[in-house]
N, C-alpha and C positions, 0 to 999 in steps of 0.2 A: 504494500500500500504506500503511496507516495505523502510526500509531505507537503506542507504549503506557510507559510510565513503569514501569520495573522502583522496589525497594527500596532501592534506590542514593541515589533521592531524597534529596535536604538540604535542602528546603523552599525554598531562594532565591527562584524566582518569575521566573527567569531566562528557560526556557522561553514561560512563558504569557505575558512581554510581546515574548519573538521570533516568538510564532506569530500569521503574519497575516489568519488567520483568526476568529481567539480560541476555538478550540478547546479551549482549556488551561484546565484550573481548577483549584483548591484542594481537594483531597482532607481526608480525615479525617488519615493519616499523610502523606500522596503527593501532589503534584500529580497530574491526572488528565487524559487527553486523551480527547472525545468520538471515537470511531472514526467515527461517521457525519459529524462536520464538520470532522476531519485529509483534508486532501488530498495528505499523502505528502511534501511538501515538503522535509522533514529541517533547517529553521530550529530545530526543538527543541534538534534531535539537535546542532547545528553551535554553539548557544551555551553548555549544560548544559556546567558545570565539573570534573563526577563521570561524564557519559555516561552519564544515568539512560534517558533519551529512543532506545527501541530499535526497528528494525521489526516488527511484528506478522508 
């Protein structure tokens, strides 16, 4: 199941350098995670300091 980055977001960057995939990118307000190349992992979910990083 893939992930999705709610509003929560605080820009860190924390995410996109634990996903190892590199799914994670830089949004306009948000980090952003492609659904088709998240493999469910939960590395977002487990280093986000706010818990932006939630199951779709």
């Amino acid at each position: 199941m893939a992930y999705k980055i709610t509003d929560a977001c605080i820009n860190c960057g924390a995410c996109a350098e634990a996903c190892p995939v590199a799914a994670i990118s830089a949004g306009a307000d948000t980090y952003v995670i492609d659904a088709e190349a998240c493999i469910g992992c939960g590395a977002c979910a487990a280093t986000c300091p706010v818990g932006a990083p939630v199951e779709e």
